[in-house]
N, CA, C and O of each residue as an XYZ file, in Angstrom:
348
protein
N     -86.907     63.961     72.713
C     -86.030     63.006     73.352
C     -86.652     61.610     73.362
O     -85.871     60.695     73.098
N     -87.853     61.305     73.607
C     -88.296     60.306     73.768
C     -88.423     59.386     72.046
O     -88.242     58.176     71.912
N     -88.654     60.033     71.297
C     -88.449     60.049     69.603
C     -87.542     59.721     68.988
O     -87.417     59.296     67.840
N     -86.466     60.048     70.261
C     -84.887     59.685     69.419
C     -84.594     58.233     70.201
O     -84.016     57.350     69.568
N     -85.019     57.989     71.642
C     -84.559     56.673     72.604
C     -85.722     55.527     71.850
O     -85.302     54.383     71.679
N     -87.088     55.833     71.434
C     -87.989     54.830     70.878
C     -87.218     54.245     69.387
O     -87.171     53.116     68.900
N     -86.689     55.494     68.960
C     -85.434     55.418     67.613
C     -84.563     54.503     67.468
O     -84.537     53.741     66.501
N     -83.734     54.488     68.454
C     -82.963     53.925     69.024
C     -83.069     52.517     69.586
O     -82.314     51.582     69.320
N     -84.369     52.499     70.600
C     -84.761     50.824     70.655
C     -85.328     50.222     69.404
O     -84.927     49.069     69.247
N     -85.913     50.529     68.727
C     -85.975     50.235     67.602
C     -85.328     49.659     66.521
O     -85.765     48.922     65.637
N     -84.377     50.041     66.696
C     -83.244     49.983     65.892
C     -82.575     48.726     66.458
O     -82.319     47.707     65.817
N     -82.408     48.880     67.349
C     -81.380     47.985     68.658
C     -82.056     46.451     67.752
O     -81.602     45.594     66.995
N     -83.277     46.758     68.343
C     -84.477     45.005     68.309
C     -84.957     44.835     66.856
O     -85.951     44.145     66.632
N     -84.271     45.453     65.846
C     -84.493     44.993     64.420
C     -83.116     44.418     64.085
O     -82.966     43.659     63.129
N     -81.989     44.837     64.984
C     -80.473     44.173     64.528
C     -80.688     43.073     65.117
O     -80.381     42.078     64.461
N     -81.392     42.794     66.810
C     -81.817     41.527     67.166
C     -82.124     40.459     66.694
O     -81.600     39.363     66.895
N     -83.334     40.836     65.784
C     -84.029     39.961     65.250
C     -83.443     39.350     63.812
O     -83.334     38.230     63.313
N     -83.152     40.615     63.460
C     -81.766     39.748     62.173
C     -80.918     38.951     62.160
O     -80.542     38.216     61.247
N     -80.564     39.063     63.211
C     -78.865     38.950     63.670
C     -79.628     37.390     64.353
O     -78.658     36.675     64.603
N     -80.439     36.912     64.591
C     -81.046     35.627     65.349
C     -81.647     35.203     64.402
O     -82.077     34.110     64.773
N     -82.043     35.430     63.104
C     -82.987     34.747     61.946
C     -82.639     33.015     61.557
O     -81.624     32.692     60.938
N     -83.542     32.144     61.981
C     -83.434     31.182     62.200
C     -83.043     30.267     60.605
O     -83.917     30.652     59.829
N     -82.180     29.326     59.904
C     -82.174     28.608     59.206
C     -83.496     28.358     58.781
O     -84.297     28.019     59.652
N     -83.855     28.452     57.699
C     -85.212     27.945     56.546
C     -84.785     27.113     55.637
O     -83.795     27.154     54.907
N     -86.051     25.972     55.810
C     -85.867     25.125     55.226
C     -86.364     25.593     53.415
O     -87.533     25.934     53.235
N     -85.554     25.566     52.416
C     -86.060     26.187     50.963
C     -87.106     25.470     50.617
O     -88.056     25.961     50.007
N     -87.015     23.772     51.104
C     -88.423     22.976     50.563
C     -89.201     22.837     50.786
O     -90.004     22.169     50.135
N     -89.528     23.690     52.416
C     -90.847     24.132     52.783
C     -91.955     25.320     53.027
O     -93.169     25.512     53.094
N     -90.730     25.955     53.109
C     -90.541     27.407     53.646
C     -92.180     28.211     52.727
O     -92.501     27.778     51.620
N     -92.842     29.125     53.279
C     -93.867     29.431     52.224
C     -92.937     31.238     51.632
O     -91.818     31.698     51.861
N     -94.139     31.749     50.835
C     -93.168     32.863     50.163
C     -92.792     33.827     51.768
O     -91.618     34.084     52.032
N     -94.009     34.303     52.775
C     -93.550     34.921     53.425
C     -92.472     34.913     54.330
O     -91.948     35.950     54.736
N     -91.957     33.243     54.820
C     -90.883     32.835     55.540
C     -89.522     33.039     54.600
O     -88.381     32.804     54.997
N     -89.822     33.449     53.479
C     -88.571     33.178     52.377
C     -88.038     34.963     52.281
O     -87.003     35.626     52.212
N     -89.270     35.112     52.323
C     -88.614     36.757     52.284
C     -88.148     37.101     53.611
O     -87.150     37.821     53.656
N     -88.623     36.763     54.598
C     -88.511     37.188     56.406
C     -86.751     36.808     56.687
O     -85.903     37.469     57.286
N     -86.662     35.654     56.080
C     -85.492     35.064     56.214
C     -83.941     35.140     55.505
O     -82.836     34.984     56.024
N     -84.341     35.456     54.058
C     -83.222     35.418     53.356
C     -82.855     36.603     53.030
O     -83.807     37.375     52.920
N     -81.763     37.082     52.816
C     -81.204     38.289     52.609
C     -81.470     38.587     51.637
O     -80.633     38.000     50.951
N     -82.448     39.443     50.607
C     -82.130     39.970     48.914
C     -83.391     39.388     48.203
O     -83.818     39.671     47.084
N     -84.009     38.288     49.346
C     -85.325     37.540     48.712
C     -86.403     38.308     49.152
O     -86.804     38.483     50.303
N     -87.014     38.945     47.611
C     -88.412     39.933     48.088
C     -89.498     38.400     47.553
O     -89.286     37.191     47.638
N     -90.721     39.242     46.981
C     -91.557     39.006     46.849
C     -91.578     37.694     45.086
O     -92.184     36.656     44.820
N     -90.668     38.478     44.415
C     -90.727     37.778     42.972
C     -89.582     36.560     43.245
O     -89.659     35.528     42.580
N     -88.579     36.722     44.196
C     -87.568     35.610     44.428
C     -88.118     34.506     44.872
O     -87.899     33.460     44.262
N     -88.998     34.517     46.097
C     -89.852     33.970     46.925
C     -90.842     32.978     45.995
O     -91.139     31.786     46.080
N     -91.175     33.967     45.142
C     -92.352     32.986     44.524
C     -91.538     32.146     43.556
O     -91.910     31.036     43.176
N     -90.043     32.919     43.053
C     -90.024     31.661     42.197
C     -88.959     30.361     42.896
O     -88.376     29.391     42.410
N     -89.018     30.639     43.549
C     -87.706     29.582     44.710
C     -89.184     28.703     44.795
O     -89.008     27.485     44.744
N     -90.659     29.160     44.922
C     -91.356     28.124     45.061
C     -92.347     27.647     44.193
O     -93.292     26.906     44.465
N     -92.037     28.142     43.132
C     -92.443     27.873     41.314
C     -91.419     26.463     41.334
O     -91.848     25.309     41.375
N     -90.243     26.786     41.302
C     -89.082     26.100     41.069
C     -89.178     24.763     41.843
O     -89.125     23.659     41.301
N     -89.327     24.985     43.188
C     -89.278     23.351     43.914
C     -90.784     22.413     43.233
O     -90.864     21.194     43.079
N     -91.760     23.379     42.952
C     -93.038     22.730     42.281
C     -92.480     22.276     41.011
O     -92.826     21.113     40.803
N     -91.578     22.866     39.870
C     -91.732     22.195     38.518
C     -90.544     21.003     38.723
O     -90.497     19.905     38.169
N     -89.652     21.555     39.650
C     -88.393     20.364     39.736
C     -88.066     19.481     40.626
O     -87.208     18.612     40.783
N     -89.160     20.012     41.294
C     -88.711     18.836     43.245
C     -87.935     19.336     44.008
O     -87.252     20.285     43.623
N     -87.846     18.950     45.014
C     -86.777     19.596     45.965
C     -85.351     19.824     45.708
O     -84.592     19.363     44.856
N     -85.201     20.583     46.584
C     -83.581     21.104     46.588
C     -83.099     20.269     47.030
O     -83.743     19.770     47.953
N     -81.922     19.689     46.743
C     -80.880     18.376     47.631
C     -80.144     18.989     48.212
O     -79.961     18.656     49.383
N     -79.281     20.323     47.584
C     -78.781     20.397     48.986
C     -79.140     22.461     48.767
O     -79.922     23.169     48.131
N     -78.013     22.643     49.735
C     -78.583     24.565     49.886
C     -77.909     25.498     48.722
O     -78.182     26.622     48.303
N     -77.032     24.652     48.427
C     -76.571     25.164     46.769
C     -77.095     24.961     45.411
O     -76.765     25.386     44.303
N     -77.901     24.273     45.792
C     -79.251     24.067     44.420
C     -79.814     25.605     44.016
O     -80.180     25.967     42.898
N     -79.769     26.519     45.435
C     -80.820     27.277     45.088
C     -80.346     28.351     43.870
O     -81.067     29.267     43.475
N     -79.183     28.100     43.427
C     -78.508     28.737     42.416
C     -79.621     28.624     40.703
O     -79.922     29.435     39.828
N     -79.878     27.320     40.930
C     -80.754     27.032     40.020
C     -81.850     27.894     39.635
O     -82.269     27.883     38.478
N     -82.364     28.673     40.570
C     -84.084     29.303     40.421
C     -83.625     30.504     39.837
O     -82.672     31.051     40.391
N     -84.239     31.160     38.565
C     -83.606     32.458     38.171
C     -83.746     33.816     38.574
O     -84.927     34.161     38.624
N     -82.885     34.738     38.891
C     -82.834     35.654     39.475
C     -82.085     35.245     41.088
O     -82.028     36.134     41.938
N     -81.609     34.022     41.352
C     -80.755     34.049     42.680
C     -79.385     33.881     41.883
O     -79.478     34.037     40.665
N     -78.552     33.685     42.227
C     -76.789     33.701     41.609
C     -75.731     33.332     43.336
O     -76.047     33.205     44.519
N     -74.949     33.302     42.867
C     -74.004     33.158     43.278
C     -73.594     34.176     45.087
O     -73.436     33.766     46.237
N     -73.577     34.983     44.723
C     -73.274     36.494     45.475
C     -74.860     35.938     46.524
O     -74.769     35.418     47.636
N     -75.997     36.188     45.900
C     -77.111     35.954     46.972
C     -77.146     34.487     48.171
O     -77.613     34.367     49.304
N     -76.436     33.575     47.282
C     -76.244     32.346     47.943
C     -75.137     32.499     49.228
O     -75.341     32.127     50.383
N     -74.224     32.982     48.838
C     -72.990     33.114     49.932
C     -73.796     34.279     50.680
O     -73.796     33.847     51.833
N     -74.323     35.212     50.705
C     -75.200     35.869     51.405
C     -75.655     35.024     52.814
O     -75.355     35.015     54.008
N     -76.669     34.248     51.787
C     -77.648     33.608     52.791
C     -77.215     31.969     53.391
O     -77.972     31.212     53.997
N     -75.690     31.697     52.991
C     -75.814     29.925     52.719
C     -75.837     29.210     54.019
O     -75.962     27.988     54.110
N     -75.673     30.258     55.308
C     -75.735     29.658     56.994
C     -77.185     29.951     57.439
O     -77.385     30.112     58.643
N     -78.397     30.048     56.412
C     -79.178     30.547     56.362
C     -80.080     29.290     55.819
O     -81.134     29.151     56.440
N     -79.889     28.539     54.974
C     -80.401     27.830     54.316
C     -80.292     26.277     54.455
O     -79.250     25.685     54.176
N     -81.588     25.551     54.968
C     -81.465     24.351     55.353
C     -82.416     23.380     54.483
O     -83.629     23.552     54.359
N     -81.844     22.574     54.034
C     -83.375     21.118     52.708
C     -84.269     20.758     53.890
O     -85.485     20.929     53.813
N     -83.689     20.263     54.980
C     -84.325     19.358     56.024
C     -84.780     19.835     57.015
O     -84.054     20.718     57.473
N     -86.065     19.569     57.810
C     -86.019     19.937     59.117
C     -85.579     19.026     59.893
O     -85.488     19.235     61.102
């Protein structure tokens, strides 16, 4: 019983913390804030969202991030209340 209620809070305070995931800025953000934050962004997205702002400069706006390969369309509308240039 106690296995299934720790289960259960568990669960509860990981929808919490999702469900509250704060706007990231793409032009600062490091790889681990990129994965913490964006929906679908692991480890190889992360690095190249920040390959990408290094060879091209910043993002102007949160639909740039279409540009970096391996994000598209579908991942953007995902994350796009998610994604901020500026602090």
């Amino acid at each position: 019983m106690k296995g299934t209620m720790r289960l259960v809070v568990a669960m509860y305070l990981a929808g919490i913390s999702s469900a509250f995931a704060g706007p990231v800025n793409i032009n600062t953000a490091d790889a681990e804030t990129l994965q913490r934050e964006l929906k679908g962004v692991g480890e190889a997205r992360a690095a190249a969202i920040i390959q990408d702002r290094q060879a091209n400069g910043p993002f102007e706006s949160p639909e740039d991030i279409v540009r970096v390969d391996g994000i598209g369309e579908v991942l953007f509308e995902q994350n796009k209340d998610n994604i901020k240039i500026k602090d």
